[in-house]
N, C-alpha and C positions, 0 to 999 in steps of 0.2 A: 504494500500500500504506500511506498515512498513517491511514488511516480505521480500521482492524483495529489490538489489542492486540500490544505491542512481540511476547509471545510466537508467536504466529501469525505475523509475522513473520519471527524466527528460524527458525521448524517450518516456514514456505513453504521460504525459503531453502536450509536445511538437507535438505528432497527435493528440489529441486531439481538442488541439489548429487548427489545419494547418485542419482536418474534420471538424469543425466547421465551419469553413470561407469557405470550400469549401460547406456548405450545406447554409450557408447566398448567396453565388454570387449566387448558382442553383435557391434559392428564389429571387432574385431578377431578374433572365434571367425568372423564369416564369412570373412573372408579369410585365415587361416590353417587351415579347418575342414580334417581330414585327410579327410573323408566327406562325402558328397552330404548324408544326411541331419543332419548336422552344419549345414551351411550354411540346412539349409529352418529347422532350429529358431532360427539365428542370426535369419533375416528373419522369421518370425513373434514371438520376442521384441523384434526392434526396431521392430516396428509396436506390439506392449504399447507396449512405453519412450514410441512416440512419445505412444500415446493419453494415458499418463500423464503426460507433457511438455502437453499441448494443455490438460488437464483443471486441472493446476495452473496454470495461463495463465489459463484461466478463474477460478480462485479468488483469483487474484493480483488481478484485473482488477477482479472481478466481473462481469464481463460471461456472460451466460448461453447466447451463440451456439456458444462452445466448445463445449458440451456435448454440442449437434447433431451440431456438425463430427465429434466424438469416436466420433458412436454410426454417423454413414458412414464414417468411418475404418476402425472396427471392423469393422463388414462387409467390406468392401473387403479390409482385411486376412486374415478368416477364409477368403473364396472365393480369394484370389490362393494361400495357401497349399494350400490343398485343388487347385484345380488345377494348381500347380507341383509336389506331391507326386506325385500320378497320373500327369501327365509324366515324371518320372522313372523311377516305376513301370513305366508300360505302355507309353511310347511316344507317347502319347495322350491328349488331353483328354476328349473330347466322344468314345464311343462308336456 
């Protein structure tokens, strides 16, 4: 991070900070959620948290592979949720 202006440094640091705590309260709403569907929204914000954690890693870095990883993460995240929800639901993945 020597190469980027002191402020951009502070502003990395500073989400950093501020994604981090928001991926600790998601861990904590999932293990304490009173509700199933409490829990699905805990693990699909903590997959946010993490994309946002990987993406500032890439900006931190500069390195542009993150950004990749970020956009299968995302996926991965979007269908794990969708079919843990429908489990829930119906009993059922796959129809």
């Amino acid at each position: 991070m020597s190469e980027m202006p002191a402020f951009l440094e502070y502003t990395l640091i500073f989400t950093f900070v501020v994604v981090a705590l928001s991926q600790i309260m998601a861990m904590i709403r999932l293990v304490i959620g009173p509700d199933t569907g409490d829990r699905i929204l805990a693990l699909d914000t903590m997959v946010v948290n993490a994309i946002g954690l990987i993406v500032l890693l890439g900006i931190a870095q500069g390195i542009q592979i993150y950004f990749e990883v970020s956009l299968i993460i995302a996926m991965l995240g979007f269908v794990s949720t969708v079919a843990y929800a429908r489990f829930v639901l119906r009993g059922d993945i796959i129809e």
